[in-house]
N, C-alpha and C positions, 0 to 999 in steps of 0.2 A: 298493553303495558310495554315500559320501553326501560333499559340498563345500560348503564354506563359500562361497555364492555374494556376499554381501553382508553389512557389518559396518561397524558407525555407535553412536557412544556417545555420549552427552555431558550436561549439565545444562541443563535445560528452566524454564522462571518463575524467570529471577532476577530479581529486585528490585532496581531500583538509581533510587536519589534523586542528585538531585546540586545545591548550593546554590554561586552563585557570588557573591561580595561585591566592588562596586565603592565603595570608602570614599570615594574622589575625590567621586562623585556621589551615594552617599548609597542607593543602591537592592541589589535584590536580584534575581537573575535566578533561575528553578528549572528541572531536567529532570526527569522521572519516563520510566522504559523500562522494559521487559520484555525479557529476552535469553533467550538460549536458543544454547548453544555442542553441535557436534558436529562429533569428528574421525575423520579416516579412518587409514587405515598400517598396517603392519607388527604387527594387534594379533588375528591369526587364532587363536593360540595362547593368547589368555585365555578364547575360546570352545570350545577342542578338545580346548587341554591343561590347563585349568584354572590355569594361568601368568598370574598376576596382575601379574607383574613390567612386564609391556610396556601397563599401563595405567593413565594421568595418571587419578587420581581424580578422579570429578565433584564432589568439595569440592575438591580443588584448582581447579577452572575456575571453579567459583561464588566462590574468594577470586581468583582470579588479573583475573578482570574486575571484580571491587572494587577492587582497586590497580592497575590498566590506569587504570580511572577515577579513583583521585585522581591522577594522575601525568601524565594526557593529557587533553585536551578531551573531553568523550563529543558534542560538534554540529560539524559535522550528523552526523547516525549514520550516514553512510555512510561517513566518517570511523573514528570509533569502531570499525565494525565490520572496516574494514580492520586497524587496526591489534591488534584483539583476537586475527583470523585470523593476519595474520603472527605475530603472536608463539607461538602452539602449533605451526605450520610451523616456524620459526626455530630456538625452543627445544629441541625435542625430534627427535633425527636419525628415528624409529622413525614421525613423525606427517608424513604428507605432505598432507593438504588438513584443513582447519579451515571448519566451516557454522558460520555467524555470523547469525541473523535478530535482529532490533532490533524492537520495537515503541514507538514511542515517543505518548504519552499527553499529551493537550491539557489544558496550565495557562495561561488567558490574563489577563494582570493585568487587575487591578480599575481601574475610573475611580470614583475619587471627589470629590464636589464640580467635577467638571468637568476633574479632574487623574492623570495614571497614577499610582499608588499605589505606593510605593516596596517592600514585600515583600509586599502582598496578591495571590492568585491566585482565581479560579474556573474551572471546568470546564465550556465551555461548550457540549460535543456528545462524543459518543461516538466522534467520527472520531476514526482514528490515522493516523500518519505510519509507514511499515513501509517496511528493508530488510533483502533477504537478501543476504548477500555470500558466495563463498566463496574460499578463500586456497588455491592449491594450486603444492604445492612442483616447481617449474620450468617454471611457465605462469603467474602470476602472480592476480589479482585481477579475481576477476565482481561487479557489482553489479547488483542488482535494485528499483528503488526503487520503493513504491506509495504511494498511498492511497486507503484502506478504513475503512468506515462512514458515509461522507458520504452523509446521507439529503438528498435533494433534491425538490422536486415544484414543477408549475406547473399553474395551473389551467384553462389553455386554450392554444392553440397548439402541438398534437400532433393528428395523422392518421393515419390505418390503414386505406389501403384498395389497392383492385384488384391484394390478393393472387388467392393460386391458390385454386380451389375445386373442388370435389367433392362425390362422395356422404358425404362422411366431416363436411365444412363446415360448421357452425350460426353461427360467429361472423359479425355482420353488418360490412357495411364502415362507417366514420366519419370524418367531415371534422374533427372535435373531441372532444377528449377528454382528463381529465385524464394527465399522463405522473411519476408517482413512479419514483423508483430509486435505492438505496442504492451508489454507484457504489465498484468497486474498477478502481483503474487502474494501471496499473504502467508502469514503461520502463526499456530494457534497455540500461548504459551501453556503449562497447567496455570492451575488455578491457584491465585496465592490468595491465601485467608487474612495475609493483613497488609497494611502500607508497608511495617516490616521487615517484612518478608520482599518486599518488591527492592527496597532498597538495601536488601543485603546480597543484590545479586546485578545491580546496574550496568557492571564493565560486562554483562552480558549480553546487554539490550543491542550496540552498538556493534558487540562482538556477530551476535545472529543476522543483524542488519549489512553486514561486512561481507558476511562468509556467502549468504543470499543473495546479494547483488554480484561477488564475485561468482560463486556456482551457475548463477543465471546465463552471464554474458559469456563463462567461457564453454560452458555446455553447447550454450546456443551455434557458438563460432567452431567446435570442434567436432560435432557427433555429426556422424554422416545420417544425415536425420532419414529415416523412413518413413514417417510421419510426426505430424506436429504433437502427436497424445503419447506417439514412445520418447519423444524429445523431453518433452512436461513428465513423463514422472521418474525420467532417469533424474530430471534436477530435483524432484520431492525428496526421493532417497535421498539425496546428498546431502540435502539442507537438514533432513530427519538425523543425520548421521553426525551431522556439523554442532549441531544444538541441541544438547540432550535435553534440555527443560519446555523443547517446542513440544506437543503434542501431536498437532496435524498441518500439513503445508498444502494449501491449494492457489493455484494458477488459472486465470483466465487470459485466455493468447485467442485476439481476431485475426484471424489471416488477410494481410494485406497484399492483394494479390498485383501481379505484373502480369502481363497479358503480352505472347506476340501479337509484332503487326506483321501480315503476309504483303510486300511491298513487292511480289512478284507481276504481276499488272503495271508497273512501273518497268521497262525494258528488262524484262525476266531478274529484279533485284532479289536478291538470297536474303533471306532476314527471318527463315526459322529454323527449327531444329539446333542444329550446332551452328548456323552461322546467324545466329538471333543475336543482335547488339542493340536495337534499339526494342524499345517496350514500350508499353503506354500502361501508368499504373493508374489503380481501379480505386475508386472510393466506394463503392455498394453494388450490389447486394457484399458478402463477407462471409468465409464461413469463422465461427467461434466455437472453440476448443476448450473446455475444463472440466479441472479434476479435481479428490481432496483425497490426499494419500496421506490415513492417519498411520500412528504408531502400534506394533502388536503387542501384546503382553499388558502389564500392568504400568498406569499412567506415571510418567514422569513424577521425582520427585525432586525434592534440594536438598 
């Protein structure tokens, strides 16, 4: 005998632009996201019984978040994404939780002649700004906010040493050393019981998203790092500290390493230790670092 243990649909790479016009002042603001909708419910019998009846087509989700967004703000996406999840909850008695991830995609205006430029954009890093939410019928709304792809590096003020060693050990210890890492971070909001409740605390979303990428990069640039895990959760605290409505903050940091080259074989050329200037960086092997440094005491509230 065989059960349907697990069962999840929905529409993946949607596309969605979004241009907003302030006539008063003359400018243009833009969003570009990447969505991706899946629901759960009452839908075992499209899989068993061939019963197509109990399931919202994935063009319907791919139009229904098209006109979710002309209708509603898509920022901050954590927004957006509440509101996209409640409505397949809402809508349909048969869908009890709705996965809503948001990717959303860096447009930063242009300065020209010394002035923001009224509908010019560029793209100025591959970082995105990502949440997953999910909406589930009589428990309310999770969010999960990150951000992913923020490549960062400093070229001195990182350490690495009196790890453990063994017969297994070749890596030497180091007082300095470059510290690269393409940082994914996340934090985990409480839980809000309704749409709400999500929307009576928005200038937060942007606020937490602000204070985390700011905590990230000047942590990263200022702590005399001893290792990449005492780095990561001196910035958790912070962010736990920054955002009282987050509950848990975790970090995944790959170490992008730089490698001397000994060019002493070259008429006795100095190129390590302290007179190391040139490197050769490493795409793999990698080591990878993470943590999830939650909150103590009783869970956040609003």
């Amino acid at each position: 005998m065989s059960q349907l243990s697990y069962a999840r649909y929905g529409k993946d790479n949607i596309r969605l632009y979004k241009r907003e016009i302030d006539e008063k002042a003359g400018t243009q603001s833009v969003v570009e996201m990447t969505v991706c909708t899946l629901l759960e419910g009452d839908i075992e019998t499209s899989y068993t019984k061939a019963d197509n009846s109990v399931v919202v087509a994935t063009d319907t989700q791919k139009q229904t978040v098209y006109i979710l967004a002309k209708q509603n703000p898509v920022t901050p996406p954590e927004l957006f994404a509440s509101i996209v999840g409640s409505h397949f909850v809402e809508t349909y008695p048969h869908i009890h939780a709705a996965h809503v991830k948001i990717i959303q995609h860096r447009w930063t205006r242009m300065t020209i002649d010394g002035k923001p430029h009224p509908h010019s954009f560029f793209r100025d890093s591959e970082e995105v700004r990502v949440v997953e939410s999910v909406a589930r019928e009589g428990e309310g709304i999770s969010i999960h906010s990150k951000i992913e792809k923020l490549l960062v590096l400093k070229s001195t003020g990182s350490a690495f040493h009196g790890f453990h060693r063994d017969e297994y050990t070749q890596l030497g210890e180091t007082w300095d050393r470059i510290l690269s890492t393409e940082v994914e971070a996340g934090w985990r909001w409480k839980l809000f019981k309704s749409l709400a409740e999500v929307k009576a605390v928005i200038p937060k979303f942007d606020q937490a998203w602000e204070a985390a990428r700011e905590i990230t990069l000047k942590t990263f640039a200022t702590d005399e790092s001893p290792s990449v895990q005492n780095t990561m959760y001196k910035m958790c605290e912070q962010i736990l500290a920054a955002a009282p409505l987050v509950e848990a903050v975790d970090y995944s940091l790959p170490n992008k390493h730089y490698f001397e080259i000994d060019l002493s074989w070259h008429k006795g050329l100095k190129n390590t230790g302290k007179d190391a200037t040139v490197y050769a960086p490493q795409s793999n092997p990698n080591g990878l670092i993470q943590c999830t440094v939650s909150r103590k005491g009783p869970t956040a509230k609003l």
